[in-house]
RODO-2510 file (C-alpha; in nm, 4 decimals, decimal comma):
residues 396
     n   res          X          Y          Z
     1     x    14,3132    10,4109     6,1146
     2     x    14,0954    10,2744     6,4053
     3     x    13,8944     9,9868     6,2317
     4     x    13,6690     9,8804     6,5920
     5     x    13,3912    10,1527     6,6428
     6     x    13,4642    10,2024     6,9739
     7     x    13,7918    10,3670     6,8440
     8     x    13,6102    10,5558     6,5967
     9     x    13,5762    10,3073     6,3245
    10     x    13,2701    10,1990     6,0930
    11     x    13,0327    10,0387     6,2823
    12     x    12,8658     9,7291     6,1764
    13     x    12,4867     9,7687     6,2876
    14     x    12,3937    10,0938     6,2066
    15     x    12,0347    10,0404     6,3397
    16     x    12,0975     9,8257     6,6492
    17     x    11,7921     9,8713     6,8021
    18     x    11,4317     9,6287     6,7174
    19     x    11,1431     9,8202     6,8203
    20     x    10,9789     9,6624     7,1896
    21     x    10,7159     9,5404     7,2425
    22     x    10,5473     9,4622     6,9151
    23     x    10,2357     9,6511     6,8788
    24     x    10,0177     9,7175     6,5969
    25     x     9,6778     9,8015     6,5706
    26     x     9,5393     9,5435     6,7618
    27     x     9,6767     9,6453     7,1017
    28     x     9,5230     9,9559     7,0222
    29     x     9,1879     9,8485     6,9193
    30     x     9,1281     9,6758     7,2663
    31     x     9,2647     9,9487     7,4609
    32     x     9,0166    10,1730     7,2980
    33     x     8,7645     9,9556     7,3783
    34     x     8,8100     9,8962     7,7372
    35     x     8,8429    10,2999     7,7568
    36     x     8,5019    10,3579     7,5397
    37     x     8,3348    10,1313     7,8231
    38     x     8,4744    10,2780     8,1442
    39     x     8,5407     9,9715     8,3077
    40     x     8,9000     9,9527     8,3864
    41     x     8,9299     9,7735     8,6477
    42     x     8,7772     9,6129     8,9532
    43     x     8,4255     9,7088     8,9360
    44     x     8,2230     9,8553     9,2203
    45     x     7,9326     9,6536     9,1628
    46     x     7,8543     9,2773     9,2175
    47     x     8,1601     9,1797     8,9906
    48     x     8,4670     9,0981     9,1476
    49     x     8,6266     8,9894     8,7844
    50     x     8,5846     9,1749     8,5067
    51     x     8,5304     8,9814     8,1414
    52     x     8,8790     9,0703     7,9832
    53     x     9,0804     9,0018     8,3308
    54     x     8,8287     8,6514     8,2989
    55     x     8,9567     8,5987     7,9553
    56     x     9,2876     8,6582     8,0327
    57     x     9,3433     8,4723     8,3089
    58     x     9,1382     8,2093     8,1231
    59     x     9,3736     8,1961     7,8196
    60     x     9,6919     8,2142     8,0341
    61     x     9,5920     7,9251     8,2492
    62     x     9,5328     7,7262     7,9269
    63     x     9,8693     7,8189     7,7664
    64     x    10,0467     7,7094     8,1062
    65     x     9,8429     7,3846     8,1245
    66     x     9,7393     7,4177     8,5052
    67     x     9,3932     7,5265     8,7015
    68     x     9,4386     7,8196     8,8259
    69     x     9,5922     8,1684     8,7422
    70     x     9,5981     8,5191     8,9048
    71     x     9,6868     8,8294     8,7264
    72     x     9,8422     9,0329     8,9597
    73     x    10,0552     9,4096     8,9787
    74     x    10,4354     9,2985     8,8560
    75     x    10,5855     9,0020     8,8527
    76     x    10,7798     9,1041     9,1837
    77     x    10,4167     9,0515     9,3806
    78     x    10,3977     8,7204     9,1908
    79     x    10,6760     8,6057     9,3468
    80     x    10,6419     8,7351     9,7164
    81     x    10,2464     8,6422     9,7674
    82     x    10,2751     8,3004     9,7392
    83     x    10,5524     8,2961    10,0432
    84     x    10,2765     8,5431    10,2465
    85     x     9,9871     8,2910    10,1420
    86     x    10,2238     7,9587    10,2910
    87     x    10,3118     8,2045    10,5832
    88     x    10,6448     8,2171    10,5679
    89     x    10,8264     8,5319    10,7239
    90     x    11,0182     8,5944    11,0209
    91     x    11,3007     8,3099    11,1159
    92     x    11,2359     8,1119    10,8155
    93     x    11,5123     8,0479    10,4822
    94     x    11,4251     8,0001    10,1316
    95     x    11,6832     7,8484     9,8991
    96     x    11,6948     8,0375     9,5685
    97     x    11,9902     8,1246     9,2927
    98     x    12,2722     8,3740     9,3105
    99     x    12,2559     8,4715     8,9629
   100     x    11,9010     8,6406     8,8911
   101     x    11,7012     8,9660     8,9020
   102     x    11,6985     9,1166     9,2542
   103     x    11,3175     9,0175     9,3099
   104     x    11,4462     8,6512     9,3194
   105     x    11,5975     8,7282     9,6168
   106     x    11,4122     9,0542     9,7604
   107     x    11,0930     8,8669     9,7910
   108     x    11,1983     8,6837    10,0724
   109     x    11,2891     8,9918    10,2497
   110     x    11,0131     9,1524    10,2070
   111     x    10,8438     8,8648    10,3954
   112     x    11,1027     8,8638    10,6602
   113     x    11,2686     8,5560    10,5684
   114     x    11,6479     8,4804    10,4765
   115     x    11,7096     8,4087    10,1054
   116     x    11,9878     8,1362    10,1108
   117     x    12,2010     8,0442     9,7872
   118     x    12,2881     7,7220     9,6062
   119     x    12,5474     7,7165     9,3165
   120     x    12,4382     7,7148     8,9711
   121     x    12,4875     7,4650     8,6759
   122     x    12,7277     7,6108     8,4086
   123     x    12,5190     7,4486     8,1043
   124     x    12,2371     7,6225     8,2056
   125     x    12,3150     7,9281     8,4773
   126     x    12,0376     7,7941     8,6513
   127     x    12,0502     7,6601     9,0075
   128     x    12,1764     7,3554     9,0623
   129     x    11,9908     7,0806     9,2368
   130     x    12,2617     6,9054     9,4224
   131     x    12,4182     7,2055     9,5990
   132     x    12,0286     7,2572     9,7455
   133     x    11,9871     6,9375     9,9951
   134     x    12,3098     7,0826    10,1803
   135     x    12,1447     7,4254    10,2729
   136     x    11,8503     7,2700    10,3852
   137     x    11,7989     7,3127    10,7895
   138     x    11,4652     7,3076    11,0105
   139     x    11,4595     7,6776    10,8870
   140     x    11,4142     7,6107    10,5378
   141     x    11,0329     7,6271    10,3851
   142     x    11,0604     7,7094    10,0448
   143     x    11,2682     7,6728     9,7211
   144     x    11,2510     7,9239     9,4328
   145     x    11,4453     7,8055     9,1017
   146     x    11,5005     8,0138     8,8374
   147     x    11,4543     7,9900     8,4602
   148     x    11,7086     8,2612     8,3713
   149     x    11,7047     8,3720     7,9900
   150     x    11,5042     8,0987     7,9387
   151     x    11,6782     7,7990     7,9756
   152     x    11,5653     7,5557     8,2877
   153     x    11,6260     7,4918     8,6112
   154     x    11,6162     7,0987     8,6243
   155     x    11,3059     7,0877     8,8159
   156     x    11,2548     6,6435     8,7959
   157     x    11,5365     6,6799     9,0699
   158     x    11,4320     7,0226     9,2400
   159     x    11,0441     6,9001     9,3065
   160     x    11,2141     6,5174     9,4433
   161     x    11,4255     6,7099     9,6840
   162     x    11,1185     6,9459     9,7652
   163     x    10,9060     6,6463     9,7947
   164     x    11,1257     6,4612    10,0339
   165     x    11,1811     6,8079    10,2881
   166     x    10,8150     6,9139    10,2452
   167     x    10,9245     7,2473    10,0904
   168     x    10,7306     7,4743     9,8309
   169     x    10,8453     7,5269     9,5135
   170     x    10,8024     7,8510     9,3444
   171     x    10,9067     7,8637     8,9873
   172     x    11,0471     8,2161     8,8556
   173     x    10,9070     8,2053     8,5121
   174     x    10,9515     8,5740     8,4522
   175     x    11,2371     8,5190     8,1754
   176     x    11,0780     8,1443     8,0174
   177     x    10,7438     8,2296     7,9054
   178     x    10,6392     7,9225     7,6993
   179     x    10,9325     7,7037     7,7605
   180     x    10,8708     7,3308     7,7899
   181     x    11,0643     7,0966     8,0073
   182     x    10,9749     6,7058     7,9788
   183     x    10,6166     6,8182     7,7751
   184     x    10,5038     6,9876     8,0922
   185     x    10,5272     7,4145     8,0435
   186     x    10,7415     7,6104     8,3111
   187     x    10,4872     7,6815     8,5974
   188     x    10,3118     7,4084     8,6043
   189     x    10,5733     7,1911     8,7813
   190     x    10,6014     7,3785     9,1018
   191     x    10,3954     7,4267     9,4073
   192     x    10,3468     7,8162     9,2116
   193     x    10,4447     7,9331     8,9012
   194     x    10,5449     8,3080     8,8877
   195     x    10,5511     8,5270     8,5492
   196     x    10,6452     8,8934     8,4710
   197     x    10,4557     9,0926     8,2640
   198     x    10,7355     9,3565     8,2645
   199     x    10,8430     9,5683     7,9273
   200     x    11,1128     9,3565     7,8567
   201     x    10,9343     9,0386     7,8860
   202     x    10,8053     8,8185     7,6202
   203     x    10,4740     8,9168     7,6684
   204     x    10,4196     9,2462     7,8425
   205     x    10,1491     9,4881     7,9235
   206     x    10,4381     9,7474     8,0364
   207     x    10,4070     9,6017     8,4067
   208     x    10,1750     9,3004     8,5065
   209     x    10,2287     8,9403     8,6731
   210     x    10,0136     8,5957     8,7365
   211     x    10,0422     8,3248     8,9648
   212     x     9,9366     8,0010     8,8735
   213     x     9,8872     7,7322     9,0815
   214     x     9,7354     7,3659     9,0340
   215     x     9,6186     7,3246     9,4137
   216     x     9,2598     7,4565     9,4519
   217     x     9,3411     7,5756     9,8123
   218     x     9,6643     7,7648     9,7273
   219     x     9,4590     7,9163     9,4137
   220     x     9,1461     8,0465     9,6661
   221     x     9,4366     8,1617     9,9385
   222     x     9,6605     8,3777     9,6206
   223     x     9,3500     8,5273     9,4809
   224     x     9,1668     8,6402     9,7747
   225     x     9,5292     8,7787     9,8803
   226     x     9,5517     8,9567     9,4998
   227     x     9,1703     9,0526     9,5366
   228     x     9,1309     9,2231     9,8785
   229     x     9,0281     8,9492    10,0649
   230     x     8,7403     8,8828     9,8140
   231     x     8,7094     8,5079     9,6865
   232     x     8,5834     8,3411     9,3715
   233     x     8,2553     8,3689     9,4314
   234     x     8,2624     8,7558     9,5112
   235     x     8,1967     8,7190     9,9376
   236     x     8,4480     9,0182    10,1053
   237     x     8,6169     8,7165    10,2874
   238     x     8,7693     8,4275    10,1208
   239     x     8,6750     8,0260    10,2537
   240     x     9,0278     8,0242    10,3979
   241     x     8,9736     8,3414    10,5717
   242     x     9,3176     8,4689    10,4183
   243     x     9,3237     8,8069    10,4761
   244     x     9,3880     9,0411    10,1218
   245     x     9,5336     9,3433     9,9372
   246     x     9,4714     9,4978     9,6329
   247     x     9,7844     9,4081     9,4009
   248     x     9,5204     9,3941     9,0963
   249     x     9,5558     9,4712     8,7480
   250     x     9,3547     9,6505     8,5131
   251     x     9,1092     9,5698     8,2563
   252     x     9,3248     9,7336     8,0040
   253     x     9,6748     9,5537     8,1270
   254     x     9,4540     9,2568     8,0581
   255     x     9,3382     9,3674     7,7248
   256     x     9,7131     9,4236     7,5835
   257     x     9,7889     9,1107     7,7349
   258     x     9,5189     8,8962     7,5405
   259     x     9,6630     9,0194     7,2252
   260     x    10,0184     8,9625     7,3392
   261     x     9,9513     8,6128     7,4212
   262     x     9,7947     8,5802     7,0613
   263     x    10,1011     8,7025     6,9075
   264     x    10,3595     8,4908     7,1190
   265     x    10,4266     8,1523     6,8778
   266     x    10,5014     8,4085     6,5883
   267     x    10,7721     8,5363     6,7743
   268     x    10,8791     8,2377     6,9317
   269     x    10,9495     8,0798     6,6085
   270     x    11,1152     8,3893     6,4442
   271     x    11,3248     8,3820     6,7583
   272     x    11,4400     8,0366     6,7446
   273     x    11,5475     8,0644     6,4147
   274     x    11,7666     8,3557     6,4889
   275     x    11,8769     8,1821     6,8068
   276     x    11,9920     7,9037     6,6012
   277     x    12,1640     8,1055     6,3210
   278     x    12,3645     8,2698     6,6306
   279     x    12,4527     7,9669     6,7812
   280     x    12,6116     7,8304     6,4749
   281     x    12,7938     8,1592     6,3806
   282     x    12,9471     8,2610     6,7256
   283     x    13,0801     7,8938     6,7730
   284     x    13,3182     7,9708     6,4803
   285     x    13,4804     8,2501     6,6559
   286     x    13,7317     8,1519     6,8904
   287     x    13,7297     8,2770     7,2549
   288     x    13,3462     8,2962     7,2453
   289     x    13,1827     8,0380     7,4186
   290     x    12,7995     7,9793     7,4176
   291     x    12,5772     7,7438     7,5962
   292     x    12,4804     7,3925     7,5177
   293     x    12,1901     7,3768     7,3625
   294     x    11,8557     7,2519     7,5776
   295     x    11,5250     7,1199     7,4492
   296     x    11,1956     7,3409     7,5555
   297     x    11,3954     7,6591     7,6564
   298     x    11,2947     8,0103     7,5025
   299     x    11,5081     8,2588     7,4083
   300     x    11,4830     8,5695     7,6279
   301     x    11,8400     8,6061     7,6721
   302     x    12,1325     8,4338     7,4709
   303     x    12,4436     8,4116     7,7179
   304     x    12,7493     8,3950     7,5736
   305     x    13,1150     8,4022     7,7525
   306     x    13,4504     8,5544     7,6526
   307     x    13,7917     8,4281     7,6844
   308     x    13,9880     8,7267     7,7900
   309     x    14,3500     8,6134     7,6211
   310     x    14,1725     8,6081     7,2859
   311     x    14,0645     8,9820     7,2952
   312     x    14,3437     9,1163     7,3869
   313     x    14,3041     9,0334     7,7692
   314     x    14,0656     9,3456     7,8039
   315     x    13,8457     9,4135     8,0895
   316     x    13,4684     9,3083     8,0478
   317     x    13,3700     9,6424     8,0774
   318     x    13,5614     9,7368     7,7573
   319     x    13,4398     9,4772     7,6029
   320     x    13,0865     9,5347     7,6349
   321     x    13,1645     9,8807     7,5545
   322     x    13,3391     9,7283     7,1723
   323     x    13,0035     9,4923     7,0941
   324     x    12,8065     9,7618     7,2234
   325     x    12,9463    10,0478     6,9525
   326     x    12,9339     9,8402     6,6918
   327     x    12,5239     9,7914     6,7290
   328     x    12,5082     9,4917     6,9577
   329     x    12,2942     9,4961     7,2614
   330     x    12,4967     9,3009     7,5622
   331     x    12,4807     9,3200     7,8939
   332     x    12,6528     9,1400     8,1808
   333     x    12,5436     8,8494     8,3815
   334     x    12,3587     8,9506     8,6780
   335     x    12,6042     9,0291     8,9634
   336     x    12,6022     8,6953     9,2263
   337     x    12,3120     8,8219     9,4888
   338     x    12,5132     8,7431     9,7603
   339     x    12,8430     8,9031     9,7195
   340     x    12,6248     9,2624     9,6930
   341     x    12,7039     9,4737     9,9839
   342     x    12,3221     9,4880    10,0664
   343     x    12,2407     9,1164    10,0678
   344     x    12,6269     9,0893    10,2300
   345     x    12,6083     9,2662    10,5737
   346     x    12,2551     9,1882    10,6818
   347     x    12,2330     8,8105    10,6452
   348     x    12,5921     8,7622    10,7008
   349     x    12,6974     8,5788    10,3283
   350     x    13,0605     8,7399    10,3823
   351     x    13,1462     8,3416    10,3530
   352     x    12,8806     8,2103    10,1819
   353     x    13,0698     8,1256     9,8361
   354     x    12,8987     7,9904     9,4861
   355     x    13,2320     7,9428     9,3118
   356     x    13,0236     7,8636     8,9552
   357     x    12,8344     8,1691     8,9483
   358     x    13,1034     8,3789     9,0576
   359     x    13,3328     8,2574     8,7904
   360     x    13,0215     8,2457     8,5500
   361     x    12,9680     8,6810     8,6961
   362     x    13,3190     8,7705     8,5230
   363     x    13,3032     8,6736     8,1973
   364     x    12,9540     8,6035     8,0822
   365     x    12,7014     8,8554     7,8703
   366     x    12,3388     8,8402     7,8064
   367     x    12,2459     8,9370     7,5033
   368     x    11,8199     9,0549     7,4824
   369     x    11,5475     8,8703     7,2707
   370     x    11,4486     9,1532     7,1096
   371     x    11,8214     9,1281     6,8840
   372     x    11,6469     8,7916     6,7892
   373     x    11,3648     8,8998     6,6448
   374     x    11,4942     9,1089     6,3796
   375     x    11,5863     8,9845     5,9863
   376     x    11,8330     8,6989     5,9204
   377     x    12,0364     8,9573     5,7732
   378     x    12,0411     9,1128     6,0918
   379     x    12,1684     8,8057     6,2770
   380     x    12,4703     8,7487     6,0144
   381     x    12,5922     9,1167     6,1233
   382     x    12,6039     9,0135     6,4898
   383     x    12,8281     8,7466     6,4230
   384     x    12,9877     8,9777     6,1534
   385     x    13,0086     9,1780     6,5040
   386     x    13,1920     8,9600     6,6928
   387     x    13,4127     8,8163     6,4420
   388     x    13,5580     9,1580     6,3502
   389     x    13,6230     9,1900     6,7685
   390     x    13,8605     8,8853     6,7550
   391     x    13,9710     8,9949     6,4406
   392     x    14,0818     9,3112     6,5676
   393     x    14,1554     9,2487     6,9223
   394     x    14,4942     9,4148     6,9330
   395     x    14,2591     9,7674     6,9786
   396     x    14,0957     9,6651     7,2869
***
């Protein structure tokens, strides 16, 4: 008889899933509010900001530690405005990582410019600051590193080489919400910080995004982009006479976001304490490999790799498909940007290679935050998950 689930044995997480986004009945309380009032959003009178998008932009600014922030749509906008408010577009090349979410990359496009790839750092999956200086040319204007799953781009080196070019740094913080890198929180090292807002996010309103910012003049430029051309002080036209859109968010986005925000060091903790129970069980099974362990990073993903000869040499589609049927949410590593047959043809990356993240692409697996914030008990079956892989690896 078949003991792995995905042959039709027993499997061992019979409820695999942990209900996302926490809510309870203070998400619901402000909603209602907000609704009771009629004020969802921008108002048609003389205020520009409402008082919950205030408070919540506010609060967020204070839990990044920098000056400014501005809520915005998604966290895709929140990564392409600030490259439309340091006009870059047409002709110009911003360095970024191969190993992210598409809007890493897209939001270049969507400006006009070329997204251009350094190799990432296997400790971290991150990009890696000394394959940036060689991509630089007279094209280059902007950098984006990633915080992917949480863990951090080394940004002491990334701002130095920034610094020395003249480029702008835009952090991706849409995975690292809260994490800390030399006391300073992700976002508030860069030229802009970027955050997500997204369903899967740490904190999430379903969809949402800020930009935060340090520089007064960047700040005035992003929100009267954000706002319709409308500045701080509520004039149609901003001081920099940046011309705007309306990629706004609501007064009830805002609303579920203030009580997200409240609830985020509660899970935090619970999910560093599951991180660390995982870390110590899967590094008893042979032919999994996890990743060093790094000071300030939170735990939206855990990445993990698999040694192929240990299981059996199987394919790592079958065996996400074994973790998977017995309970355990995996995915695989985002797919290398540049070796997609979109990215491919149009910029011409047919020899661009990032030999790291490539090798990194066919063997690695992300497993969600949401498996981390679930019972101790829970984590032991993971690793009871894993172990009875290897253990039974002739099936694959």
């Amino acid at each position: 008889m078949s003991k792995l689930a995905v042959n039709g044995g027993k499997k061992v997480i019979e409820n695999h899933s942990v209900s996302w986004p926490i809510v309870d009945s203070r998400e619901c309380e402000a909603v209602t509010n907000i609704v009771q009032t009629g004020k969802w959003g921008h108002q048609l009178d003389d205020e520009w900001d409402s008082c919950t998008i205030k408070k919540f932009r506010e609060a967020f600014s204070e839990f990044v530690g920098v000056q400014y922030a501005i809520p915005c749509c998604n966290g895709s906008v929140a990564l392409e405005v600030p490259l439309r408010v340091c006009d870059i577009g047409y002709g110009d090349e911003v360095i970024t990582t191969p190993i992210s979410w598409v809007a890493s990359s897209l939001c270049a496009t969507q400006v006009g410019a070329k997204p251009v790839f350094g190799d990432v750092d296997p400790d971290t999956f991150c990009l890696a600051p000394e394959t940036i200086e060689p991509l630089i040319t007279p094209k280059t204007r902007a950098i984006i590193p990633v915080h992917l799953g949480g863990h951090l781009a080394d940004m002491d080196k990334i701002m130095a080489i920034a610094r020395k070019h003249n480029l702008i740094v835009i952090e991706d913080c849409a995975q690292a919400h809260g994490a800390m890198c030399n006391g300073k929180q992700v976002g508030s090292m860069g030229d802009f910080g970027s955050f997500s807002f997204e369903i899967s996010k740490l904190i999430t309103a379903g969809e949402g995004g800020i930009i935060v910012t340090n520089d007064e003049s960047l700040a005035e430029k992003t929100h009267a982009f954000v706002n319709a051309g409308i500045d701080y002080s509520g004039h149609n036209t901003s001081k920099s006479g940046m011309p705007g859109w309306n990629a706004r968010i609501t007064d009830i986005q805002a609303a579920i976001l203030l009580v997200q925000l409240s609830r985020f060091g509660e899970l935090a903790q619970k999910r560093f304490i599951n991180y660390k129970h995982l870390l110590a069980g899967l590094r008893q099974i042979d032919g999994i490999t996890v990743l060093p362990e790094q000071l300030g990073r939170e735990y939206y993903f855990f990445f993990f790799r698999y040694k192929r000869s240990d299981f059996n040499n199987c394919s790592p589609d079958r065996f996400q498909q074994a973790i998977l049927a017995e309970g355990v949410t995996a995915w695989r590593l985002f797919p290398p940007t540049h070796c997609h047959p979109k990215f491919a043809s149009p910029y011409n990356y047919n020899n661009v290679k990032c030999p790291v993240a490539e090798e990194l692409a066919a063997d690695s697996f992300m497993i969600p935050h949401q498996m981390l914030i679930g019972s101790k008990e829970h984590t032991e079956l993971i690793v009871e998950a894993f172990a009875k892989l290897k253990k039974y690896a002739g099936e694959l």
